[in-house]
ROROSE-896445 format. One line per field, with one value per residue: x negated, y negated, z negated of N, C-alpha, C in turn; residue in three letters. Coordinates in steps of 0.1 Angstrom, whole numbers, m for minus. Atoms other than C-alpha are relative to their C-alpha. Layout:
BEGIN
n_c1 (X ...)
n_c2 (Y ...)
n_c3 (Z ...)
ca_c1 (X ...)
ca_c2 (Y ...)
ca_c3 (Z ...)
c_c1 (X ...)
c_c2 (Y ...)
c_c3 (Z ...)
type (ALA ...)
END
This chain:
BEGIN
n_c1 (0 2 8 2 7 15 0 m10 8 11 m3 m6 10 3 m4 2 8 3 m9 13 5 8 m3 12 m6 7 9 2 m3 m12 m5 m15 m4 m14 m9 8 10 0 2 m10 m6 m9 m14 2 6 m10 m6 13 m3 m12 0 10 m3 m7 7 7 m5 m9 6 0 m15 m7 2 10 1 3 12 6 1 6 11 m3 m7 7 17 m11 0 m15 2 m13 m9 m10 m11 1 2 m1 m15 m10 9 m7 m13 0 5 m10 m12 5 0 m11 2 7 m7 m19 m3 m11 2 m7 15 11 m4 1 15 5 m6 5 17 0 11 0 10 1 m14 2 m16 0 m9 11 m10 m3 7 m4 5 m10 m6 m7 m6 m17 0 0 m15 m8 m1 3 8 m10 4 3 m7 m1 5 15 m2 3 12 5 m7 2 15 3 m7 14 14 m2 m5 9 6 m12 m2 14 9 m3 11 11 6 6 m10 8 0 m9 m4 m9 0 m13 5 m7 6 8 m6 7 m18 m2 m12 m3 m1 7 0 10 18 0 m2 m9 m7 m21 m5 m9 4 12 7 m10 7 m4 13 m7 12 2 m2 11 m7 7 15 10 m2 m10 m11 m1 m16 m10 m8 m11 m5 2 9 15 m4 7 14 2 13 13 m2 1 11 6 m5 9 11 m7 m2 8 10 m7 m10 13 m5 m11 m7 m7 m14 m8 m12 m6 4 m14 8 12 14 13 8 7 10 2 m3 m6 m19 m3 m13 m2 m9)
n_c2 (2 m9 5 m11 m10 m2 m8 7 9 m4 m3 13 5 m9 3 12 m2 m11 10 9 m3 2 6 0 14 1 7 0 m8 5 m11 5 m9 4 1 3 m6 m11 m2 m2 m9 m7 13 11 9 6 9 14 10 10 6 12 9 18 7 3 8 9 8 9 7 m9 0 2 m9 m14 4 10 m10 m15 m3 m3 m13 m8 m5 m12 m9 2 2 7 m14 5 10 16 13 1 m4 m10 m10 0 m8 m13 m7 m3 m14 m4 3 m2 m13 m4 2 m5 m8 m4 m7 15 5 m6 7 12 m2 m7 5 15 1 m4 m14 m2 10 m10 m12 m15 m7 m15 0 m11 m6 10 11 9 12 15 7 m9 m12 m6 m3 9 9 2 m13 m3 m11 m13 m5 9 13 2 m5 7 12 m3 m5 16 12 0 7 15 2 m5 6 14 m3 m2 7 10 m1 2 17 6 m1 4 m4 3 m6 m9 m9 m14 m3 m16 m10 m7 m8 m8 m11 3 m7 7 9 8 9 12 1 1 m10 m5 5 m3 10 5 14 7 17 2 m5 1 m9 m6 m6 m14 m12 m14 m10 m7 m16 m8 m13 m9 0 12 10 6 m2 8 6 9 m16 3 1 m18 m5 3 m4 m2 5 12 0 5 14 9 m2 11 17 3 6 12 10 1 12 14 m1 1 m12 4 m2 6 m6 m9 9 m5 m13 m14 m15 m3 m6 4 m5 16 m7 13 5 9 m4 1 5 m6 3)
n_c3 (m15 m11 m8 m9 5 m6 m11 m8 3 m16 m16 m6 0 m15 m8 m1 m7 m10 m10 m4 m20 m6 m15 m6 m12 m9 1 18 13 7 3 5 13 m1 18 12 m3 3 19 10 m1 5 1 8 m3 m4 4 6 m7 m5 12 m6 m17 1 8 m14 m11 8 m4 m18 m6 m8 m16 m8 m9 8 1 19 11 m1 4 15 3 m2 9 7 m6 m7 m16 m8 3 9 m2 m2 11 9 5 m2 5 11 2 m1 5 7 m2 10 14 2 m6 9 16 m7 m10 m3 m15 m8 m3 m8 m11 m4 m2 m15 m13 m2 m6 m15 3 m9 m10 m13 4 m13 m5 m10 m12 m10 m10 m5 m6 10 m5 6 m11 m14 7 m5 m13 m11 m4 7 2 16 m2 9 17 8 0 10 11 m4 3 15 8 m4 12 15 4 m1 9 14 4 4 14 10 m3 10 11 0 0 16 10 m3 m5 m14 m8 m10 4 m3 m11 m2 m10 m3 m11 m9 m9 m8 m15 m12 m9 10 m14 0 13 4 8 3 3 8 9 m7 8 0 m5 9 19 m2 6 m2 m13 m3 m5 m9 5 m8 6 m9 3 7 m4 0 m20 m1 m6 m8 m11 5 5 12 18 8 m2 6 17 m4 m3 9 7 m12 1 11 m7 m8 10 9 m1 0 11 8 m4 4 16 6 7 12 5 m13 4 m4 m9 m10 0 m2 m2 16 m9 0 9 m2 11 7 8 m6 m1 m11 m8 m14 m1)
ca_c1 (m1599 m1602 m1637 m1653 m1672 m1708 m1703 m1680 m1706 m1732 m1713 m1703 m1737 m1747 m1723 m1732 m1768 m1766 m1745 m1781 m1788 m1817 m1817 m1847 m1846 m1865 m1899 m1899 m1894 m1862 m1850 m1808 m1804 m1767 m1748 m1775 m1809 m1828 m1837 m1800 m1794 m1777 m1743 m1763 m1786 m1758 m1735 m1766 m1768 m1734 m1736 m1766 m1749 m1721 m1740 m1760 m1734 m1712 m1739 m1733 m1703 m1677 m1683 m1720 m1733 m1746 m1780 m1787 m1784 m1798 m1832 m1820 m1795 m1818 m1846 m1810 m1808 m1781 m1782 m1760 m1728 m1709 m1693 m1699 m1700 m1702 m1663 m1655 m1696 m1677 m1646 m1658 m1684 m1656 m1632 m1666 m1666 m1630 m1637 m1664 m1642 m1603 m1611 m1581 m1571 m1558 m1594 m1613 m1593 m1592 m1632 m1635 m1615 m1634 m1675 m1683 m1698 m1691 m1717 m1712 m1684 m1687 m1655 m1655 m1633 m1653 m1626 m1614 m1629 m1639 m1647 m1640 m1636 m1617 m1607 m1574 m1590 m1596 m1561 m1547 m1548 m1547 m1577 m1569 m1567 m1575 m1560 m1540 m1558 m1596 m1575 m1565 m1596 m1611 m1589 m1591 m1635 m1629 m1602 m1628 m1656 m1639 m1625 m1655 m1674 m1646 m1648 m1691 m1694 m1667 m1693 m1718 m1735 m1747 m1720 m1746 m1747 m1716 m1716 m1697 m1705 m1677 m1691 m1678 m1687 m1713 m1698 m1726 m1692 m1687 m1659 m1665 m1665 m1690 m1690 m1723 m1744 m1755 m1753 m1728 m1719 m1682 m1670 m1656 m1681 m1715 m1726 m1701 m1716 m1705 m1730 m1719 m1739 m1739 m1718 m1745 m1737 m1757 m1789 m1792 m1776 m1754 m1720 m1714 m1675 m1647 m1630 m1595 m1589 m1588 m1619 m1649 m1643 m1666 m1695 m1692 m1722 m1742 m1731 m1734 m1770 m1777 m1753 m1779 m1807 m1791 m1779 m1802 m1825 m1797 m1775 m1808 m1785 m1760 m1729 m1698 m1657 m1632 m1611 m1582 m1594 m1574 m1602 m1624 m1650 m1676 m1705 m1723 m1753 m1767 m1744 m1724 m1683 m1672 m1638 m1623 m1598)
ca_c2 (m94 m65 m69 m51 m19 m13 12 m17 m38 m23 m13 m51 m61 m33 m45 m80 m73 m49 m80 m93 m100 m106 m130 m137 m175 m181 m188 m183 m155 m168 m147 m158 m141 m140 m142 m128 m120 m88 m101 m103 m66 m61 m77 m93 m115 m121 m132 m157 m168 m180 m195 m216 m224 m238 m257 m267 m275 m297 m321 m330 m348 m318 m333 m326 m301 m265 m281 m305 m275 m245 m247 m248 m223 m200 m204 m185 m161 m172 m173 m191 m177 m193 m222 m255 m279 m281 m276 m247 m228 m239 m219 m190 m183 m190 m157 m140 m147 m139 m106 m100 m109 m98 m69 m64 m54 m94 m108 m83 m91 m127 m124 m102 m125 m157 m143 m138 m103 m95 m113 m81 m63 m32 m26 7 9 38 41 22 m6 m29 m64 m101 m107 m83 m57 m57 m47 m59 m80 m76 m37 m25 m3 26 22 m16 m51 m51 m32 m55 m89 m77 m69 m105 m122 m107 m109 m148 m148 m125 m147 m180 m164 m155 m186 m210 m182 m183 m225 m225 m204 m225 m203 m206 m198 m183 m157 m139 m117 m89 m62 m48 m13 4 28 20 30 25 27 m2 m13 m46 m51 m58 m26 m18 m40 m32 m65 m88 m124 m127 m162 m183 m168 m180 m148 m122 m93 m65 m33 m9 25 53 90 114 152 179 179 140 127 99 104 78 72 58 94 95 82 120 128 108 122 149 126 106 118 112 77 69 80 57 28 31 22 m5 m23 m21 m51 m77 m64 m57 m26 m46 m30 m33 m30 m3 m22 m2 31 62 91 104 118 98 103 71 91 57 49 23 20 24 10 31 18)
ca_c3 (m67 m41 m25 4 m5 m5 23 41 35 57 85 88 85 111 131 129 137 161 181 186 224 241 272 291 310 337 331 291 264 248 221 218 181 180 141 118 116 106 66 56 57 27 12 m16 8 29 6 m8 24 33 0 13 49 35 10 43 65 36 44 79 97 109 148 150 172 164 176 143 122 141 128 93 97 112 83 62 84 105 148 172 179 149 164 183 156 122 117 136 122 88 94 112 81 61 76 68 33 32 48 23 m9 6 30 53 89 94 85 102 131 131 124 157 180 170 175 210 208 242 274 299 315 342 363 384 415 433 463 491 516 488 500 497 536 570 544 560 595 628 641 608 607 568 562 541 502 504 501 468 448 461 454 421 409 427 403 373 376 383 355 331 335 330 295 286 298 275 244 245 247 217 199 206 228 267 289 314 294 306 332 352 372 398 410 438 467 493 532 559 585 572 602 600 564 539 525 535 515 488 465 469 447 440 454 431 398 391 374 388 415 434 433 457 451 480 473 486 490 469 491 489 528 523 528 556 565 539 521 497 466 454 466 449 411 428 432 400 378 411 408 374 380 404 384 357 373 389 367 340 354 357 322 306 292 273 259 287 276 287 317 332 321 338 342 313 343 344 326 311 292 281 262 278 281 311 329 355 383)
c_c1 (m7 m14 m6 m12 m11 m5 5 m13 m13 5 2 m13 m7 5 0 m15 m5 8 m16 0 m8 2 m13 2 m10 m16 m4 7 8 8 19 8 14 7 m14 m13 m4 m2 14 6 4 14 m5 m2 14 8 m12 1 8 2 m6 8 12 0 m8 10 16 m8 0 18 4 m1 m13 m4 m14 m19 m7 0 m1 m9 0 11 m5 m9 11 1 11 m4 8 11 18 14 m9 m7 6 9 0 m14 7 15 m1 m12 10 11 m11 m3 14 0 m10 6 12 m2 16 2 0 m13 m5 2 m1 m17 m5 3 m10 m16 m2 m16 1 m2 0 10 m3 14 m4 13 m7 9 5 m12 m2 m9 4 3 4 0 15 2 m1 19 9 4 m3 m10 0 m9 m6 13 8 m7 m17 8 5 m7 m10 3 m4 m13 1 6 m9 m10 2 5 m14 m13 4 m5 m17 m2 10 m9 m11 m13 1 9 m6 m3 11 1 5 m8 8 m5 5 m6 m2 3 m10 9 8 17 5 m1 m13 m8 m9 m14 m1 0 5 7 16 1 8 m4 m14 m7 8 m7 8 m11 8 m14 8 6 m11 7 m13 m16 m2 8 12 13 4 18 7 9 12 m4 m4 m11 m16 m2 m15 m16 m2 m10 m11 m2 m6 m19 m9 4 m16 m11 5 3 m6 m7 10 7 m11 8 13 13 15 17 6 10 10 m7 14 m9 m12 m17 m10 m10 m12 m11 m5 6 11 15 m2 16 0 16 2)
c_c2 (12 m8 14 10 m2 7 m11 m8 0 2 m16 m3 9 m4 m14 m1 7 m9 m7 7 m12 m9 m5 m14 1 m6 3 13 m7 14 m8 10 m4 6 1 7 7 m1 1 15 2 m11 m12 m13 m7 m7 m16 m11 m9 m6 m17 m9 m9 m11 m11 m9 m12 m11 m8 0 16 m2 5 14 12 m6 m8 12 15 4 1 13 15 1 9 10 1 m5 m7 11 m7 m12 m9 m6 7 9 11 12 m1 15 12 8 1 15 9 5 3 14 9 3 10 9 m3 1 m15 m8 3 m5 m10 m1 0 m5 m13 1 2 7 9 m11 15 7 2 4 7 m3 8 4 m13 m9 m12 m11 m11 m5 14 12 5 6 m9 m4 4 18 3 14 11 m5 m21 m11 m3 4 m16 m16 2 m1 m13 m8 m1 2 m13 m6 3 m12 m15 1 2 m11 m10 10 m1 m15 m1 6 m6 7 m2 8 8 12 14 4 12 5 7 13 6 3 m12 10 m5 m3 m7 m7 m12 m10 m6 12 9 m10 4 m10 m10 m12 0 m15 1 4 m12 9 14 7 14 7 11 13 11 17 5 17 6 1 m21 m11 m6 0 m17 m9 3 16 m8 m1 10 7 m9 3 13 m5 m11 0 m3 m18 m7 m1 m13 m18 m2 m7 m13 m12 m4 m12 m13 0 3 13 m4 8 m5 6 6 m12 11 13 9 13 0 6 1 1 m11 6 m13 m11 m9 2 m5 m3 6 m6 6)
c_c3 (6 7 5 m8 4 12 11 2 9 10 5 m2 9 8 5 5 11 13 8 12 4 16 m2 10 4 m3 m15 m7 m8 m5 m8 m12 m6 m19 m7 6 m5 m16 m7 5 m13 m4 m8 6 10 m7 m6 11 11 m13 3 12 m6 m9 10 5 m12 2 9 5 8 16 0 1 m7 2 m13 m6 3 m6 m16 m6 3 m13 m14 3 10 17 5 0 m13 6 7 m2 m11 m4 1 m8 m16 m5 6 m13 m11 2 m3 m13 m3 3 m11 m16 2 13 3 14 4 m2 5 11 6 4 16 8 1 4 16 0 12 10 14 m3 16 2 11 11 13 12 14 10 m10 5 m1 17 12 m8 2 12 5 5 m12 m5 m16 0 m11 m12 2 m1 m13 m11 m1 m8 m15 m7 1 m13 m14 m9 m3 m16 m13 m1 m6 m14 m10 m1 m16 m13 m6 m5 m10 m9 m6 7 15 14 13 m5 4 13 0 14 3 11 9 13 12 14 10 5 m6 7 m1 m14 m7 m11 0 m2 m16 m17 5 m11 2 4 m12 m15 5 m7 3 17 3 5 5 2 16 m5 12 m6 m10 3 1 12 m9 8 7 6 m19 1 m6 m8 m7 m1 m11 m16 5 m1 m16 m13 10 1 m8 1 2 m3 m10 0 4 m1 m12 m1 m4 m11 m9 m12 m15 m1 15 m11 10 10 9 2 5 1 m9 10 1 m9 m1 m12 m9 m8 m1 m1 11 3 12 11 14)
type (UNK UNK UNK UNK UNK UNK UNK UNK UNK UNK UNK UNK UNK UNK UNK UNK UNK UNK UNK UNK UNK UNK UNK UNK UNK UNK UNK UNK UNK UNK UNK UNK UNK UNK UNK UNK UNK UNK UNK UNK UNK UNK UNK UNK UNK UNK UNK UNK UNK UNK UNK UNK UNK UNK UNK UNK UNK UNK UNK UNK UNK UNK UNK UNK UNK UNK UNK UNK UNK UNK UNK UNK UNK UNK UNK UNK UNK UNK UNK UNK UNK UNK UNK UNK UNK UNK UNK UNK UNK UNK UNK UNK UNK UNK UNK UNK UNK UNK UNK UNK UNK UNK UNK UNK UNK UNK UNK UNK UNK UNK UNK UNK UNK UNK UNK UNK UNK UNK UNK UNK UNK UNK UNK UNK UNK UNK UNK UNK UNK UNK UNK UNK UNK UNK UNK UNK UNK UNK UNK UNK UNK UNK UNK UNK UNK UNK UNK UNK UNK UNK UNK UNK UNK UNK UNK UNK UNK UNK UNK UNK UNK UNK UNK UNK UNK UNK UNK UNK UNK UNK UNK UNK UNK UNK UNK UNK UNK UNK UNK UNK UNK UNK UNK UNK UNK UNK UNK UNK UNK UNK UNK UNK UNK UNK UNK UNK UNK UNK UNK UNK UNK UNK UNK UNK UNK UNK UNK UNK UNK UNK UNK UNK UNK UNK UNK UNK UNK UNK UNK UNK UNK UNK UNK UNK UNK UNK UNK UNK UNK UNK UNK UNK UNK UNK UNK UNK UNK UNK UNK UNK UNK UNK UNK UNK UNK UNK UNK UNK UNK UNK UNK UNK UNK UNK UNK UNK UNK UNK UNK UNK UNK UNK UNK UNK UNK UNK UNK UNK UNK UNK UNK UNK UNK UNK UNK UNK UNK)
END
């Protein structure tokens, strides 16, 4: 039997603790240590301790809930994240352990779709009147560069967050966990709009915000009035800049996916993936 390399072996165990994310609840130091913890870094202890878990969880009825057997699965080295219940923390350490024995692109795969290793996602849209209300003008007047592109991008936050809400609480993790940020350009002339505030709740999320950041020219003055499409590529390390700080507080610097990438421009020094649209 073909089994994963010792080299294989650490990156997937790199990649499994490096999944760990920190959340902060109100009031309390809550550390939400997601798949594994830092003592099983190598394949031996790992394999040992999916050995143990499903030795562990052969014990308990397939319905019961990831709570009866956190505190025991944690003293293995194992975090939320797996599953639910029972069943489904059964069968996702199971594609593990298949991944460990039978490398291959179709377990890796399956593996990747079933953890929920993404809780933050950053969508760019630096152009346009972008807003949730009179983005189409006063008496129905279209105001340049908006209205399909704004309800597009409406949708498919509301859409993201409810995917990622649903693929979180089958992990057995805290669907408050997922959120999005939809950044895009800050217009004092705002003409009616909302396009000059600077924080802004999506309707229709409960963790879903629009940060609108300010192009400023060379010496610093805010550029004030609603430019082309063509034009803000120009200002887009000034931006990121000012994204950084930003956002840092409410994403606490987590990790974001590529959405509707078309321009390599931007410049996300921190590390971050960026989505451009």
């Amino acid at each position: 039997m073909t089994t994963c390399s010792a080299a294989g072996q650490d990156q997937l165990i790199s990649w499994l603790a490096s999944s760990a994310n920190k959340t902060h609840a109100r009031g309390s130091d809550h550390e939400d240590s997601m798949l594994i913890m830092d003592r099983l870094c190598s394949g031996r202890s790992l394999r040992t301790a999916l050995t143990g878990a499903q030795r562990l969880l052969g014990s308990y009825d397939d319905t019961a809930p990831y709570s009866d057997v956190a505190d025991e699965m944690a003293q293995l080295g194992f975090g939320c994240g797996w599953g639910r219940d029972v069943c489904s923390i059964k069968n996702t350490l199971g594609m593990l352990e298949d991944v460990l024995q039978a490398p291959g692109p179709e377990g890796l795969e399956s593996l990747l779709a079933r953890v929920p290793t993404i809780t933050s996602i950053v969508l760019v849209c630096p152009h346009g009147y972008f807003g949730q209300d009179n983005v189409l003008g006063p008496l129905g007047d279209r105001l340049p560069e908006a209205g399909g592109i704004v309800v597009y991008l409406l949708n498919a936050v509301r859409a993201l967050e409810a995917e990622m809400k649903r693929r979180l609480v089958a992990a057995g993790r805290s669907a408050h966990l997922a959120r999005i940020l939809l950044v895009t350009r800050l217009i004092p002339e705002a003409c009616g709009t909302t396009c000059d505030q600077s924080w802004e709740p999506v309707s229709g999320t409960d963790s879903a915000f629009i940060l609108r950041v300010p192009f400023r020219r060379k010496n610093g003055m805010v550029l004030r009035k609603w430019m082309s499409r063509w034009v803000p590529w120009v200002h887009a390390r000034g931006v990121c800049r000012a994204v950084q700080c930003a956002w840092a507080a409410p994403f606490g610097m987590q990790r974001a996916i590529r959405y509707g990438t078309r321009h390599s421009a931007w410049d996300a020094p921190w590390g971050a993936s960026w989505g451009m649209l």
